[in-house]
C-alpha positions in Angstrom: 43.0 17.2 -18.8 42.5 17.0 -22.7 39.1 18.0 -24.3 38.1 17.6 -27.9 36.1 19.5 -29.7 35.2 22.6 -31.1 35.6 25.7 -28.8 33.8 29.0 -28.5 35.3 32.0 -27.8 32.3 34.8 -26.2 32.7 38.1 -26.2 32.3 37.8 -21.8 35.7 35.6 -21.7 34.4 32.7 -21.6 34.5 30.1 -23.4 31.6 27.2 -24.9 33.6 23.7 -25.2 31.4 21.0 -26.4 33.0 18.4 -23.7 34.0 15.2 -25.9 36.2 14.9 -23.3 38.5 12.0 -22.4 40.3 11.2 -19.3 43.9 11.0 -20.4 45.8 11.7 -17.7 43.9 8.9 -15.6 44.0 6.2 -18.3 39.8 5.8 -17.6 39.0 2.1 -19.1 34.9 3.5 -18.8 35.4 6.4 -21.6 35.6 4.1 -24.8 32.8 6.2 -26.2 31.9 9.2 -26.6 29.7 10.6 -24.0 26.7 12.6 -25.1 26.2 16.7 -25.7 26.4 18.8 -22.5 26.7 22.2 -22.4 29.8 23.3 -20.2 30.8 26.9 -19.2 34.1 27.5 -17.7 34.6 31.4 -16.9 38.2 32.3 -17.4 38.4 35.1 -14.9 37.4 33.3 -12.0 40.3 30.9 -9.6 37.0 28.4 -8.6 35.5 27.5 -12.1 31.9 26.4 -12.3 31.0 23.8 -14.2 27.4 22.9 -14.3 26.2 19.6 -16.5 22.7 20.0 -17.4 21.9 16.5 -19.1 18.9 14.0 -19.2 20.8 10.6 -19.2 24.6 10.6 -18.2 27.4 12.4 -17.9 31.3 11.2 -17.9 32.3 14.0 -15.8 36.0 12.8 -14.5 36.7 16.2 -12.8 37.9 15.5 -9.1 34.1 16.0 -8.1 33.3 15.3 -4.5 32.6 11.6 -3.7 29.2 12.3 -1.7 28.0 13.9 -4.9 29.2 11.2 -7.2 27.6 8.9 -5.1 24.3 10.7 -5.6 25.5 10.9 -9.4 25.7 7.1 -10.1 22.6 6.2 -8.3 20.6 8.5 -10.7 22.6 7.2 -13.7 21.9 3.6 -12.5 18.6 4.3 -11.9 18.4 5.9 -15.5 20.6 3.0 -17.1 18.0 0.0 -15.6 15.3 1.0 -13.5 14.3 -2.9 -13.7 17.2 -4.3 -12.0 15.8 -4.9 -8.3 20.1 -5.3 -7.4 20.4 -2.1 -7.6 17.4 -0.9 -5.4 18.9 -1.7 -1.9 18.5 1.0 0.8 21.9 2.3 1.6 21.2 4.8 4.0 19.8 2.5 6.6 20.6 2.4 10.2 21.6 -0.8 10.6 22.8 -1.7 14.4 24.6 -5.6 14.3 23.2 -8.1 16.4 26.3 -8.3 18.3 26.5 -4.7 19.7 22.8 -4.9 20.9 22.1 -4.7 24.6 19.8 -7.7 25.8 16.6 -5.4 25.9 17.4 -4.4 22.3 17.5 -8.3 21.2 14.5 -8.9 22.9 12.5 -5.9 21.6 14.2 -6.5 17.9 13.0 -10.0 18.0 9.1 -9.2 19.2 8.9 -6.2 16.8 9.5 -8.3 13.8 7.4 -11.2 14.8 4.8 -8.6 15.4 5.0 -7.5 11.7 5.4 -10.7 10.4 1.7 -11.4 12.2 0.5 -7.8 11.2 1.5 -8.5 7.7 -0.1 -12.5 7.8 -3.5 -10.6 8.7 -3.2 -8.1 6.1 -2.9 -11.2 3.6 -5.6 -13.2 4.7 -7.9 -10.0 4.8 -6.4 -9.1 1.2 -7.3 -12.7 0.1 -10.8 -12.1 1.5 -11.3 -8.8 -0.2 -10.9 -10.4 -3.4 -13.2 -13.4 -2.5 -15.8 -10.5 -1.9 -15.5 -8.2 -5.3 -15.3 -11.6 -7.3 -18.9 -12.2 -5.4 -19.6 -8.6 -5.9 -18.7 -8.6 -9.6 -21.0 -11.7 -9.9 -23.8 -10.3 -8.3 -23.7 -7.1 -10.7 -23.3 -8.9 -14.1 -23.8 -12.6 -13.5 -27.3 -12.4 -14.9 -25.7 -11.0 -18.5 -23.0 -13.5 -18.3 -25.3 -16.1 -18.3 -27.4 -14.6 -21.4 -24.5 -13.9 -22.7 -23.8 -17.6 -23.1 -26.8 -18.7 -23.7 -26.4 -17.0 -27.6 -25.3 -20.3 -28.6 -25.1 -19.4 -32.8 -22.9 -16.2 -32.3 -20.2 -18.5 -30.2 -19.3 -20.3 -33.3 -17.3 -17.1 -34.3 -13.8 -18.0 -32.7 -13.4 -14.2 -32.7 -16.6 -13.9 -30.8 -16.2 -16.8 -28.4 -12.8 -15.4 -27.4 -14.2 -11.9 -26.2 -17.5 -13.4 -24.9 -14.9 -16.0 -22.8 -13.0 -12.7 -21.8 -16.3 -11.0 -21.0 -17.9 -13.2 -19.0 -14.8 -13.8 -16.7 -14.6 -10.2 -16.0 -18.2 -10.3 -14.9 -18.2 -13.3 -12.7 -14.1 -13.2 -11.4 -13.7 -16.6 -12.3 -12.2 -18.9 -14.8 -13.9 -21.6 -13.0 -17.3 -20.6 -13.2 -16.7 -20.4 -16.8 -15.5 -23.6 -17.1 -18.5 -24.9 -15.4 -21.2 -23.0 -17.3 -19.0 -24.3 -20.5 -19.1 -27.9 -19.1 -23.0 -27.2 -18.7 -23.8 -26.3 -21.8 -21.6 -29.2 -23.8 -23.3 -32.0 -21.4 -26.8 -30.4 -22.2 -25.6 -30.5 -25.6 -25.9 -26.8 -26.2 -22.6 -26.2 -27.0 -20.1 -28.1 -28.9 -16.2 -28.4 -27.8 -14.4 -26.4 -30.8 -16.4 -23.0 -29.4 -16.0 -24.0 -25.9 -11.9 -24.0 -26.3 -12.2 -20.3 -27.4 -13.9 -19.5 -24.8 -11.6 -21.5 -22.4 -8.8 -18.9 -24.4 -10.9 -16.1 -23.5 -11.3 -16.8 -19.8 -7.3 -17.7 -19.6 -6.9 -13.5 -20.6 -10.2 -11.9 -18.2 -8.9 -14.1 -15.0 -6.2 -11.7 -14.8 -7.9 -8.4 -14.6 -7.9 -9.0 -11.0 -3.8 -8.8 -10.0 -4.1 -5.5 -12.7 -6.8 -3.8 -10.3 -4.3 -5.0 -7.4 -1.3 -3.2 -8.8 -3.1 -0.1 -9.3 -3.2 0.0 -5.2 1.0 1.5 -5.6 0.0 3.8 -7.9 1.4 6.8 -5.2 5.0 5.9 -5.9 5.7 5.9 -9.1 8.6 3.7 -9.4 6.7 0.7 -7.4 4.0 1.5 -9.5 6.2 0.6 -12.6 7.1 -2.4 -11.5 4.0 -3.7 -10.1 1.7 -2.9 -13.3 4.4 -4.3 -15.4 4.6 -7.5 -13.1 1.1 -7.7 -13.4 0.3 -7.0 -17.1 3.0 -9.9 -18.0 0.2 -12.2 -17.9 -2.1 -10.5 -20.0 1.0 -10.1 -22.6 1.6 -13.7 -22.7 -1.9 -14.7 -22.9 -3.0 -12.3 -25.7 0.3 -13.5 -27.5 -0.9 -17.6 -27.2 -4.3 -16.3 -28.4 -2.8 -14.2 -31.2 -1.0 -17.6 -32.4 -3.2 -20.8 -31.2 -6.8 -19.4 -32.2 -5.9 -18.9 -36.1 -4.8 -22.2 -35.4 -7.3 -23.9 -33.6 -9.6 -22.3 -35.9 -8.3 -24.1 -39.0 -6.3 -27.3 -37.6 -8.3 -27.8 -34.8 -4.9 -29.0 -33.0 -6.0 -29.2 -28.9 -9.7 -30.6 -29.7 -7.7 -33.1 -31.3 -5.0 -34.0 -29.0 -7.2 -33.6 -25.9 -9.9 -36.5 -27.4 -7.0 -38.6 -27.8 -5.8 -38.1 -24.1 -9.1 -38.5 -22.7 -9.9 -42.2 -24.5 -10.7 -44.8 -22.1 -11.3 -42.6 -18.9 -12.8 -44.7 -16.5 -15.5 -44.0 -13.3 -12.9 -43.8 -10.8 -13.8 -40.7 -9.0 -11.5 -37.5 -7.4 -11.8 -35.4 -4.9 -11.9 -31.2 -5.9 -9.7 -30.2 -2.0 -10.1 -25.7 -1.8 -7.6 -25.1 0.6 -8.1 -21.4 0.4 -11.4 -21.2 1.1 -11.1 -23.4 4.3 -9.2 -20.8 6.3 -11.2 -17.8 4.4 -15.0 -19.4 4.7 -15.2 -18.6 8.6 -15.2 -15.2 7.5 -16.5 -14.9 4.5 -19.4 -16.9 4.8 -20.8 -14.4 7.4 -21.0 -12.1 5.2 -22.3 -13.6 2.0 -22.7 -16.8 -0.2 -22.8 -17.6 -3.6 -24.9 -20.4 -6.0 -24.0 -18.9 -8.9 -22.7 -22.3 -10.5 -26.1 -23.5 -10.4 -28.5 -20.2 -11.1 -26.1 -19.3 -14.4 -26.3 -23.5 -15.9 -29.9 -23.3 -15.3 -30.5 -19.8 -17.1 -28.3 -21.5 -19.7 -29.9 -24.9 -19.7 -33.7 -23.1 -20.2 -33.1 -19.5 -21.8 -31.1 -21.1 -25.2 -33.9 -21.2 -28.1 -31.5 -23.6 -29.9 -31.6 -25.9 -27.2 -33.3 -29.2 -26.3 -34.4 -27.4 -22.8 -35.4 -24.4 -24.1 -38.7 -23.4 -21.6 -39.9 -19.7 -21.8 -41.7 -19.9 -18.0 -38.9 -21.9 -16.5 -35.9 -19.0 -18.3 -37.8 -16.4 -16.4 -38.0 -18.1 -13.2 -34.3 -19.0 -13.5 -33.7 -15.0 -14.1 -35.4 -13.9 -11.6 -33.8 -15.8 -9.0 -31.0 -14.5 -7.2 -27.1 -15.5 -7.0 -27.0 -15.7 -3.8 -27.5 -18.9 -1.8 -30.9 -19.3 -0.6 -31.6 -21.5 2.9 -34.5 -24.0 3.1 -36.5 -25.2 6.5 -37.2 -29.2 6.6 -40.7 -28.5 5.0 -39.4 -27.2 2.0 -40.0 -23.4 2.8 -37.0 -20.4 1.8 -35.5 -18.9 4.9 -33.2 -16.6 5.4 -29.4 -17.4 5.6 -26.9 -16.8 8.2 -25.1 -14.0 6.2 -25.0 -10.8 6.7 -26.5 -9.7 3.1 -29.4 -12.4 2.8 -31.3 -10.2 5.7 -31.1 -7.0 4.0 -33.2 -8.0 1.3 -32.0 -5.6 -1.5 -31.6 -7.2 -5.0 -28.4 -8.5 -6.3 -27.6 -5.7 -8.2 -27.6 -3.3 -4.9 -25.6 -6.0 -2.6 -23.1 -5.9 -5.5 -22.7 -2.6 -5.7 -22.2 -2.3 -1.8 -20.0 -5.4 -1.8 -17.7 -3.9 -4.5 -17.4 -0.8 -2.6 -16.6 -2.5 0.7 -14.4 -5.0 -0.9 -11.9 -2.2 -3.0 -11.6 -0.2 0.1 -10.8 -3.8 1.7 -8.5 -4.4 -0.6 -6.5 -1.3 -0.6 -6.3 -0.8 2.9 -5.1 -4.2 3.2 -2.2 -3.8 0.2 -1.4 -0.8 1.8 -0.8 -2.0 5.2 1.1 -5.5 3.8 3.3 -3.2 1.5 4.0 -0.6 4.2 5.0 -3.3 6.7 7.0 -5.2 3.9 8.6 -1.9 3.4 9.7 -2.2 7.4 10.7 -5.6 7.6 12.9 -5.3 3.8 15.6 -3.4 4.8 19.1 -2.9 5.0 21.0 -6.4 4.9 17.9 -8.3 4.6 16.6 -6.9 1.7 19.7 -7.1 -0.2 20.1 -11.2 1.1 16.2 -12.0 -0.4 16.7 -9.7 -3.8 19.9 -11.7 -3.9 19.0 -15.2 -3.5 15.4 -14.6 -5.1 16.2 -13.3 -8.5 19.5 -15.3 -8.7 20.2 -18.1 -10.5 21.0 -22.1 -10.1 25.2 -22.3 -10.2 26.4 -23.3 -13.6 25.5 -26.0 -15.8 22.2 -25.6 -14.4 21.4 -21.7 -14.8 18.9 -22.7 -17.3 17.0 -24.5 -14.9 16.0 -21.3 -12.7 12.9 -20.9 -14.6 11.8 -23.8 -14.8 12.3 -24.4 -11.2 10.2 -21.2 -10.4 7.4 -22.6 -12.8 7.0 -25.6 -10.2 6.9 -23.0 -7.0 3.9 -21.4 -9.3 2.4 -24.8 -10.0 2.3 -25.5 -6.5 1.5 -22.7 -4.7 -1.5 -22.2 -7.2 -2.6 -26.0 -6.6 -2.9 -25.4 -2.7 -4.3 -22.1 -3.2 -6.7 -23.3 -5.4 -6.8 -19.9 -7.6 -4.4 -18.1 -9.9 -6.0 -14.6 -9.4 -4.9 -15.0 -5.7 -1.4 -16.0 -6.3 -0.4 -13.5 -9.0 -2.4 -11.2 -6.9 -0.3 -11.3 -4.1 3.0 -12.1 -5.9 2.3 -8.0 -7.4 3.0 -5.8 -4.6 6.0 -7.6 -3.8 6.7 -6.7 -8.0 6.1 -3.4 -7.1 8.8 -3.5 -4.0 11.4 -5.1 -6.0 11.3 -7.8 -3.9 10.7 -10.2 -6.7 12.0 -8.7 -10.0 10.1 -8.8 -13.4 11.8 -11.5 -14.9 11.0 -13.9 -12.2 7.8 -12.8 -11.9 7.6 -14.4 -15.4 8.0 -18.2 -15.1 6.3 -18.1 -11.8 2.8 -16.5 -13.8 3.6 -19.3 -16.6 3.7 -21.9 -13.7 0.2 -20.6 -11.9 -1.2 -20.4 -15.4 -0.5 -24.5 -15.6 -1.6 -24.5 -11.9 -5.2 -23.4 -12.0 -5.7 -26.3 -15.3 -4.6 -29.3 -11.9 -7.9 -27.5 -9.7 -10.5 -27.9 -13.2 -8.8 -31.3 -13.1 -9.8 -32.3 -10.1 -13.0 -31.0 -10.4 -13.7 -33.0 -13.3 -12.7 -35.9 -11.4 -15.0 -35.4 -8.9 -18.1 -34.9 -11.3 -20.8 -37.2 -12.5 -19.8 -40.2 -14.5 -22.0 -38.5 -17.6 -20.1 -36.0 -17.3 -16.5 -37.0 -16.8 -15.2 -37.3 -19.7 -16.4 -34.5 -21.7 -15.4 -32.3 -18.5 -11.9 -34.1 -18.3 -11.4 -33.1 -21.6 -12.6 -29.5 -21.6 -9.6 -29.3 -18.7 -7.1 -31.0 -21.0 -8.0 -28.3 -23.4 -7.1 -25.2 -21.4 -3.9 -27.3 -20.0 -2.4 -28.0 -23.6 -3.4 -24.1 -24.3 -1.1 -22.8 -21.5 1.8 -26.0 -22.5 1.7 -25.3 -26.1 1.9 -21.2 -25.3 5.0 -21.5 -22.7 6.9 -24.3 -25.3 6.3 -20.7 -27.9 7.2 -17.7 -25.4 9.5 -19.7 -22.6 12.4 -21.9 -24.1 13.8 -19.9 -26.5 15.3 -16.3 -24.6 14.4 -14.2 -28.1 10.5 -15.4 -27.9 11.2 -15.0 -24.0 12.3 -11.1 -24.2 8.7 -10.6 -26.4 6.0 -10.6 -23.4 8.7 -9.0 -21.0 9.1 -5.9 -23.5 5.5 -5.7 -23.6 4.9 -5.9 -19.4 7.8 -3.5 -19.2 6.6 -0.9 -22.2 3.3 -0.8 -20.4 4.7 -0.1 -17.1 7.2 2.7 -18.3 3.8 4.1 -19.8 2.0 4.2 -16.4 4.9 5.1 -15.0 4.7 8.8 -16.6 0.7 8.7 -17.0 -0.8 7.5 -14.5 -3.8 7.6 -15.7 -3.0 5.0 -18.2 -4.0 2.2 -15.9 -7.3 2.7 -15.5 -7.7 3.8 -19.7 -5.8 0.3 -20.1 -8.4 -2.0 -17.6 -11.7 -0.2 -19.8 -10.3 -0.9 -23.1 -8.7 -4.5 -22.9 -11.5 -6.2 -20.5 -14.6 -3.9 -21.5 -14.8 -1.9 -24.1 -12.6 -3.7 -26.6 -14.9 -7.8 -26.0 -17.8 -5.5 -26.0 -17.6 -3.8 -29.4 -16.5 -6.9 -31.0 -19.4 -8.8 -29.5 -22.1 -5.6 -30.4 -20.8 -5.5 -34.2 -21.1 -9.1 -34.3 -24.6 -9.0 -33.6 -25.6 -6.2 -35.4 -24.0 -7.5 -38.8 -21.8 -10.3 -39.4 -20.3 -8.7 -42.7 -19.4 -5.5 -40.7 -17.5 -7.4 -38.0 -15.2 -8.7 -40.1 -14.8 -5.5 -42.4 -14.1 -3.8 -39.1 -11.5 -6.8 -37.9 -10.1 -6.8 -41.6 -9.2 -3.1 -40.7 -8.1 -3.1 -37.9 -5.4 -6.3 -38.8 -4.3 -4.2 -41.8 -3.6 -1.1 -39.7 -1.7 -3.3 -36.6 0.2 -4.8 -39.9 0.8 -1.5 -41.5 2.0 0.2 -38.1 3.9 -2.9 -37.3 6.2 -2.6 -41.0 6.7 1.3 -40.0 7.7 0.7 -36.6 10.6 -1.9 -37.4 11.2 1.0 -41.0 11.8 3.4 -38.4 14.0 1.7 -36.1 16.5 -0.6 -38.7 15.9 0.6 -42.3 15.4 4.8 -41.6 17.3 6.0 -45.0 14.8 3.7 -47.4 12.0 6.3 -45.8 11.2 9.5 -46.8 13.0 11.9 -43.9 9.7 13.5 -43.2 8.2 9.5 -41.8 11.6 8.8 -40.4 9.8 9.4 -37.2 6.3 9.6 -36.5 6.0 13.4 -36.2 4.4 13.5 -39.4 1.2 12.2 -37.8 -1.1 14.5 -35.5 0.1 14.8 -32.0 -2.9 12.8 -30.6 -2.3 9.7 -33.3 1.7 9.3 -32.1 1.3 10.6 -28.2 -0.4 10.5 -25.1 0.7 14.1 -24.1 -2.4 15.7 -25.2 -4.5 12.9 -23.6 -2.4 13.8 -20.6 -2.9 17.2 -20.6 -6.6 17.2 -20.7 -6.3 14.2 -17.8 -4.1 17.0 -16.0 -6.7 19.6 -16.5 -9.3 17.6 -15.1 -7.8 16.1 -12.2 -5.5 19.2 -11.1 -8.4 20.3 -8.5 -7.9 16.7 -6.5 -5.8 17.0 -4.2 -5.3 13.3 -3.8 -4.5 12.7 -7.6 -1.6 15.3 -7.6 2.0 13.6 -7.4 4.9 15.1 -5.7 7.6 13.0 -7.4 9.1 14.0 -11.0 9.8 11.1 -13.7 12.8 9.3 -13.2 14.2 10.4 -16.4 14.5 13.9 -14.9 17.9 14.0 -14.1 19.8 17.3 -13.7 22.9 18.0 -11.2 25.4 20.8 -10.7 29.0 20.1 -9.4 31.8 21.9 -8.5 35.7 21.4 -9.1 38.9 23.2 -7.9 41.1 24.0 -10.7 
């Protein structure tokens, strides 16, 4: 063995080598570089030396070290090196009898016991899917009423800026892109609204429809590598939207491109009529509908229709009856009097905002008792050979020539699936967890969001098919709209693999974040859905001059943090060596460690918010050799 490098004689004998070590005597092809700094101590005295590797990423250690404990060594490094690559995640340790040495008995209970999860884990889906059907109604019953006075402020939507957050607002409220769509289609038939304002809000509704597959992910938040995965897997589709926003509403704004385009693909629709088939909510309405229905398409376009002063149907009495009427569906006797329905919450006779309130409680402890169960049982039935088979053939790609076709390919599963499911929020929704499992890596994760995001435009297709002949073809258009959004944005961020890698870094930067704070889930759901649309909305109505002095700002610092950023990481020397790095700044301007240490504070007396794992970049190890 040859080492290289400076060596330190102590006064004890022994001796300091920094341990730029190479493997000459073995030839190693896997030292070409030069491994990183450890601190080795080899006592001369002693026959058995001691060598003990403290280091954070890697170590080349090539010292006859015992094969269990380099087993456990590359796993960590692995896991260190890519903690992304699903490939590598495959239980080892795994009891794994073949079928062929299996009594009879064994077969026979083998068989029933996975049919029985596979069942276990089809009811904890179909309760999942109902759980969201219920906070979407619970959301709606909470903030419906704002959403629809939030729309009904007809001269601040001409503010693309403004339309945007209200579009991102109000889909948070109500938990549906749809219902947006429709109170959008409402207003431009009743002439309320024009069409250049109703495409940002269209842009603004693409980015709140996913806040509900982020609140899913945030159900794996115990295991901290799952819960890497899954909020990255998740947050992908707020990345790519906020990046199509970032470049198609400047755009829009000036060029007006898609309210072009889409008038020129809806000339000459005709008065052939479509069907709108929900094949979700045929198998979920035997249960759901027992326990509550919803009108809110209706109430919200008639609060619209009367409560706008700009509007032709402004009416003062009828806006206040229209206000005060609730969301949920009301029942009617052949004479014309209200009775009560055959739900569960229409006997209780509490107002909206209570029912919501229950129903949201009810429906998150729904939901996460459900994703616990379905990941738990996933856990079961993914292991061993067959885990390593469907990571395999799942994240794999077509044979060569047509590699380049795996995306795409998984774009038309997303289509699809999202067509029959007749929802995006459900589809991404349950896609996470399996994210979080490594089931379904990252990466294809991707196209498969892209291809639900062109998915939920065929269902506001249909619908407009379906409608009124006044209202085809401004409808039909309004869906052409959002479909040439989501074409134009994958045609930026899919084809070409550098644009590609842009939304990925961002899904995987904010799950490495969540990763090691946990905490910055929840922060990250407040800021982008809530607080963020409504500041921008408040300054807007308080002063027009100040919203844009503010947004001014705030472009100029993303611009100026932006320029330091890539100074910092290509072009160091041309800085001063003090803003080399970003140390210069307050700790609470470059890091979340303080905001994590006052989190910690907080939540140390919660026994249920404490974690037992470390980071994964943790990595320490002692070994041993015989000289």
């Amino acid at each position: 063995m040859v080492f290289s490098g400076p060596d330190k004689m102590e006064g004890d004998g022994s001796v300091i080598i920094n341990p730029g070590f190479h493997d000459l005597e073995n030839g190693n092809p896997e030292l070409k570089e030069k491994p990183p700094i450890v601190t080795t101590e080899i006592k001369r005295p002693s026959a058995d030396i001691d060598v003990v590797v403290r280091t954070r990423r890697q170590s080349y250690v090539r010292m006859g070290v015992d094969p269990e404990e380099m087993k456990v060594s590359r796993r960590k490094r692995s896991s260190a090196e890519d903690v992304w690559d699903v490939t590598m995640d495959i239980e080892e340790e795994v009891e794994y009898v073949p079928w062929t040495e299996k009594t009879t008995l064994q077969r026979v209970w083998s068989v029933t016991y996975i049919i029985l999860k596979i069942l276990f884990a089809l009811l904890c889906i179909y309760l999942f899917i109902n759980s969201l059907t219920f906070l979407s109604a619970a959301f709606q019953l909470i903030g419906g009423k704002s959403a629809g006075a939030a729309f009904s402020q007809s001269k601040v939507l001409s503010n693309p800026i403004v339309g945007l957050m209200m579009g991102v607002l109000v889909t948070v409220l109500v938990q549906s892109s749809s219902t947006s769509t429709s109170i959008i289609v409402a207003m431009i038939a009743a002439g309320i609204l024009e069409l250049g304002p109703a495409i940002n809000i269209i842009m603004g509704a693409n980015i709140g429809t996913t806040v509900t597959n982020t609140i899913v992910s945030m159900g794996q938040s115990i295991d901290r590598k799952q819960f890497r995965r899954s909020f990255a897997g998740a947050t992908v589709h707020d990345c790519f939207n906020w990046l199509c926003v970032a470049v198609f509403l400047p755009l829009e704004a000036l060029f007006h491109p898609i309210e072009k385009l889409s008038a020129e693909i809806v000339k000459g629709v005709g008065s052939s009529s479509g069907e709108k088939q929900d094949f979700i909510k045929i198998i979920t309405k035997p249960l759901t509908d027992r326990i509550i229905k919803m009108d809110i398409k209706k109430v919200l376009s008639q609060v619209t229709k009367y409560c706008t002063k700009t509007g032709p149907d402004y009416d003062e009495i009828l806006c206040k009856k229209w206000q005060d009427t609730t969301l949920m569906k009301r029942c009617f006797d052949d004479e014309g009097g209200e009775i009560k329905c055959p739900f569960l919450f229409s006997e209780t006779g509490m107002s909206d905002t209570w029912t919501g309130l229950i129903l949201m409680v009810l429906s998150l402890l729904m939901l996460c008792l459900c994703l616990a169960g379905l990941v738990k049982t996933l856990q079961s039935i993914l292991l061993g050979p067959v885990a390593g088979a469907l990571k395999k053939h799942i994240n794999s790609d077509l044979p060569y020539p047509f590699k380049w076709l795996t995306g795409y390919l998984f774009m038309v599963i997303g289509v699809i699936f999202t067509f029959l499911l007749q929802s995006s929020s459900v589809f991404t929704s349950t896609l996470t967890p399996l994210v979080g499992l490594g089931v379904i890596s990252i990466d294809r994760m991707y196209p498969l969001t892209l291809g639900s995001n062109i998915g939920t435009t065929t269902t506001a297709m249909l619908a407009a098919l379906a409608s009124g002949d006044e209202k085809r073809q401004i409808t039909i258009q309004i869906a052409v709209c959002h479909l040439l959004f989501n074409i134009f944005g994958i045609i930026v961020f899919y084809p070409v693999p550098f644009m590609r890698k842009i939304p990925l870094a961002g899904a995987k930067m904010l799950g490495n974040t969540t990763a090691k704070y946990r905490w910055f889930a929840g922060v990250y759901l407040l800021i982008v859905f809530l607080l963020i649309p409504v500041l921008l909305l408040g300054l807007s109505l308080l002063n027009i001059i100040v919203f844009y002095v503010f947004l001014g700002l705030v472009v100029v610092l993303i611009i100026a943090i932006t320029a330091m950023t890539l100074l910092q990481k290509y072009c160091k020397d041309w800085l001063p060596v003090k803003m080399q790095t970003w140390a210069f700044l307050p700790e609470p301007l470059h890091s979340l460690k303080p905001y994590d240490r006052l989190f910690t504070a907080v939540f140390s007396k919660c026994k249920c918010c404490k974690c037992g794992d470390q980071p994964a970049d943790d990595l320490s190890m002692t070994v041993s050799y015989q000289k």
